[in-house]
C-alpha distance (Angstrom), angle and dihedral (degrees) to the residues before:
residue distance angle dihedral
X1 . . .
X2 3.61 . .
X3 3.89 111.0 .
X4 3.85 116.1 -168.0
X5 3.84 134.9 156.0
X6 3.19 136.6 -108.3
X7 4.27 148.4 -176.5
X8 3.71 114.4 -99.5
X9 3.84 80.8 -143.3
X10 3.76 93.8 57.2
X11 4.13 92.2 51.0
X12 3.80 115.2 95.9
X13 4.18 105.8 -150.2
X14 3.82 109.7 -140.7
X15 4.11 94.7 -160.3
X16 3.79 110.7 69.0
X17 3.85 87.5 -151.2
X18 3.74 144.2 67.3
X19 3.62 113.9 -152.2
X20 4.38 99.7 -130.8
X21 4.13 95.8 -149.4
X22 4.26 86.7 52.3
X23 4.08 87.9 42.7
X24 3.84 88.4 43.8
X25 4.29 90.0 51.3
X26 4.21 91.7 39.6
X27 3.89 89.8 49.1
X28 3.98 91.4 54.3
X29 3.49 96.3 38.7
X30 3.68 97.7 49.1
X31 3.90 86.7 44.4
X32 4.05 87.2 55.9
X33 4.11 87.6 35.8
X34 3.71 111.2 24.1
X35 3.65 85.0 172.1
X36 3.58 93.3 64.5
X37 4.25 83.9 80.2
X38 3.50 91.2 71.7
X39 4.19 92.2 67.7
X40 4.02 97.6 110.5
X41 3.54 127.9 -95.0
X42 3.94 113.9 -140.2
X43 3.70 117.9 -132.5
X44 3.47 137.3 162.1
X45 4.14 134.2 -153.8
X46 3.63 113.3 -101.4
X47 3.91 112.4 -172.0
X48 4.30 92.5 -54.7
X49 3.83 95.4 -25.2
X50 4.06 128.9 95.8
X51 4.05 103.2 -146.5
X52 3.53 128.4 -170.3
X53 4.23 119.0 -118.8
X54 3.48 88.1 175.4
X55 3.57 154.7 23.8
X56 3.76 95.6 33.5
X57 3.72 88.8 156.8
X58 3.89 97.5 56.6
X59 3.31 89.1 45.6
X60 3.57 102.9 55.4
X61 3.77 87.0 42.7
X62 3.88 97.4 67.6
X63 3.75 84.0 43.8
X64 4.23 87.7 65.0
X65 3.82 90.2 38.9
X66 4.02 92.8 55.3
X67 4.02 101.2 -108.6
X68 3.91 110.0 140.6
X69 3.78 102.8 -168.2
X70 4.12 125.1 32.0
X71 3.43 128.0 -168.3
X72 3.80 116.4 -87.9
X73 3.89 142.0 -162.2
X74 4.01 133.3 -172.2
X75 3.41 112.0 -99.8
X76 3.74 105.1 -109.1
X77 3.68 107.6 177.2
X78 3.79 123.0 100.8
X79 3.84 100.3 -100.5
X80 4.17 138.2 177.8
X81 3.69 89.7 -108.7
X82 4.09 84.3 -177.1
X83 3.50 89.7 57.0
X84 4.07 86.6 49.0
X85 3.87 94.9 49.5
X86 3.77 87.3 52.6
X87 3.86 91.6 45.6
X88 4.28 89.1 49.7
X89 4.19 86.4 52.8
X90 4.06 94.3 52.7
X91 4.05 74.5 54.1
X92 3.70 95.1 49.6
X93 3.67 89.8 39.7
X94 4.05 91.4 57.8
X95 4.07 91.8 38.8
X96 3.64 100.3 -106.9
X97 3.84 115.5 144.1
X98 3.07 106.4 150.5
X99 4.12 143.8 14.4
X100 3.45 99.1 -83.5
X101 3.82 91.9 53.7
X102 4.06 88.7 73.0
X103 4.25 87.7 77.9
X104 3.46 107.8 115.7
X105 4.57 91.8 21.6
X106 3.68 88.3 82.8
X107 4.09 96.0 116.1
X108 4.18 135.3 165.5
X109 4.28 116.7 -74.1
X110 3.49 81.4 -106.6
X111 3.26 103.0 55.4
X112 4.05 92.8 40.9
X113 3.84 81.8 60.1
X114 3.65 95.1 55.5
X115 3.86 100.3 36.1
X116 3.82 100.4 34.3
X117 4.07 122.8 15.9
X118 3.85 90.0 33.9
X119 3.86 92.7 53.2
X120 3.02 93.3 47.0
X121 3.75 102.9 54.2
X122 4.11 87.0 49.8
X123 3.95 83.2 50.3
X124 4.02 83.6 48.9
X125 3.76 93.5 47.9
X126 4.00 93.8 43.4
X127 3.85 90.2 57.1
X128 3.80 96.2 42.2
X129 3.90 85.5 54.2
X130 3.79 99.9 46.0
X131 4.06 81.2 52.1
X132 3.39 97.0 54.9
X133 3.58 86.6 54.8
X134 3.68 97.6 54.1
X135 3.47 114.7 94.7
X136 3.99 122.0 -103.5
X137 4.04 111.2 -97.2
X138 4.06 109.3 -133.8
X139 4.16 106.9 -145.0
């Protein structure tokens, strides 16, 4: 696996949202491990932008403890990438480009649930229906 790194600045997040109890658990354990930050992010290349699929909460993390870069890895797992595009335009939509932009979107479990996760799994459901209704491609 190919580790490289790479600007918080230059990362595009593709959750609006930072959970506050996960922030609250990164922040001590990175204060007790600081080395911990340097676990790879995944991100993948989305027309000339790097976006996060994961670890949106280390990320923004190092941000509030000072770090500029963190260590980063190409997102390897087989992913709805329609789903992400969607996902990176709520961002747009709400002005967040890049890791930093997440201050002030830190918000309760509960309302993480309501804003984020459950969005997303009507988002999810949407797109599995409007596939269903495509019709089947013959190779």
């Amino acid at each position: 696996m190919h580790l490289f790194r790479v600007s918080l600045r230059n990362l595009q997040p593709s959750q609006p949202y930072i959970n506050a109890d996960k922030l609250s658990r990164m922040m001590h354990q990175l204060a007790h491990h600081p080395i911990d930050v340097q676990e790879a992010v995944p991100i993948w290349r989305l027309g000339d932008r790097l976006v996060l699929t994961d670890g949106h909460t280390r990320a923004f993390a190092a941000w509030l403890m000072g770090h500029d870069k963190i260590t980063a890895r190409w997102e390897t797992d087989p992913l709805d990438w329609d789903a992400y595009q969607i996902c990176v335009r709520w961002c747009e939509e709400s002005e967040i480009y890049s890791v930093g932009d997440l201050m002030g979107r830190v918000v309760s479990v509960a309302d993480f649930r309501v804003l984020w996760l459950d969005k997303c799994l009507q988002m999810q459901s949407q797109l599995y229906d409007q596939r269903a209704q495509e019709p089947a491609h013959i190779d």
